[in-house]
C-alpha positions in Angstrom: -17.8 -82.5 10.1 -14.3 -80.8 10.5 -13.5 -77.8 11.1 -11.8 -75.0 8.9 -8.2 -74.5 8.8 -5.9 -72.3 6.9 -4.0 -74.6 4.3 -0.7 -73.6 6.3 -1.9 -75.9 9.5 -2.0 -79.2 7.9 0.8 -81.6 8.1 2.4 -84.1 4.9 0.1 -86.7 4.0 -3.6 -84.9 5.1 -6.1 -84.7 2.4 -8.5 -81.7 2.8 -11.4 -80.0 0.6 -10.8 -76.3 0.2 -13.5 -74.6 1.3 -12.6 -70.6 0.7 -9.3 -68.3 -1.2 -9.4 -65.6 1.0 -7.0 -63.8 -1.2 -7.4 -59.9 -1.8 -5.3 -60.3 -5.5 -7.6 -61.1 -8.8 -4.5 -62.4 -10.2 -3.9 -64.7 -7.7 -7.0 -65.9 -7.4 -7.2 -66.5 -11.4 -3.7 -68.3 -11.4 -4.8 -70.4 -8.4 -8.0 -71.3 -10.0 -5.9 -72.2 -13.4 -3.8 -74.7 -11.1 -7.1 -76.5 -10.5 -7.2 -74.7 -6.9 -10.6 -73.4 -6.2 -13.0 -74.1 -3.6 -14.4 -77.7 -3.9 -11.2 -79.0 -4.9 -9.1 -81.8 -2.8 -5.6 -81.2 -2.3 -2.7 -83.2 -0.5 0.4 -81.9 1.5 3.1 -83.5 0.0 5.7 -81.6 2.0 6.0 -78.3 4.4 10.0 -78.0 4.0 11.6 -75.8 2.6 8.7 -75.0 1.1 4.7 -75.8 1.2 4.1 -78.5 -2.0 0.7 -79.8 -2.5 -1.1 -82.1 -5.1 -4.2 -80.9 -6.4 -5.5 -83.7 -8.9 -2.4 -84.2 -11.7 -0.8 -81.2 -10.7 2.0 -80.8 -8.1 2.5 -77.4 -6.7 4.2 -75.0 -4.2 3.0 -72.1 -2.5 4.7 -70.0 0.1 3.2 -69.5 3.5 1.4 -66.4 2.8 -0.6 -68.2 0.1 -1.2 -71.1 2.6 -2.5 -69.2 5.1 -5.2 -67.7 2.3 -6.6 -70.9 1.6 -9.1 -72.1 4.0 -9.6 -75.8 3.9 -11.8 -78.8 5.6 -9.1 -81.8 6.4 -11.0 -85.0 5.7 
């Protein structure tokens, strides 16, 4: 099994299983959840420049690094 990594550590192209939001902010955790972003979910790094873009499902989105580094993740 891999290990746990912030979302921020992954490069373009890595598929990974979030595992934990680590966030302290309600709101952000409600709007990330609405963006189909909550634990269990698969994501893929699209890009890391200029800013972090990831696929989650149908839905493409960015996040700055802050946010990144709030999502924990398992890289499959």
């Amino acid at each position: 099994m891999s290990r746990v990594v912030a979302l921020d550590r992954l490069k373009p192209g890595q598929r990974a299983q979030v595992v934990e939001l680590r966030s302290a902010s309600a709101a952000r955790l409600d709007r990330l959840g609405a963006l189909g972003l909550m634990p269990g979910s698969w994501v893929v790094v699209q890009q890391r420049k200029p800013a972090l873009v990831l696929r989650v499902g149908e839905t493409e989105l960015s996040v700055d690094d802050g946010v990144a580094r709030e999502i924990m993740v398992r890289p499959a």
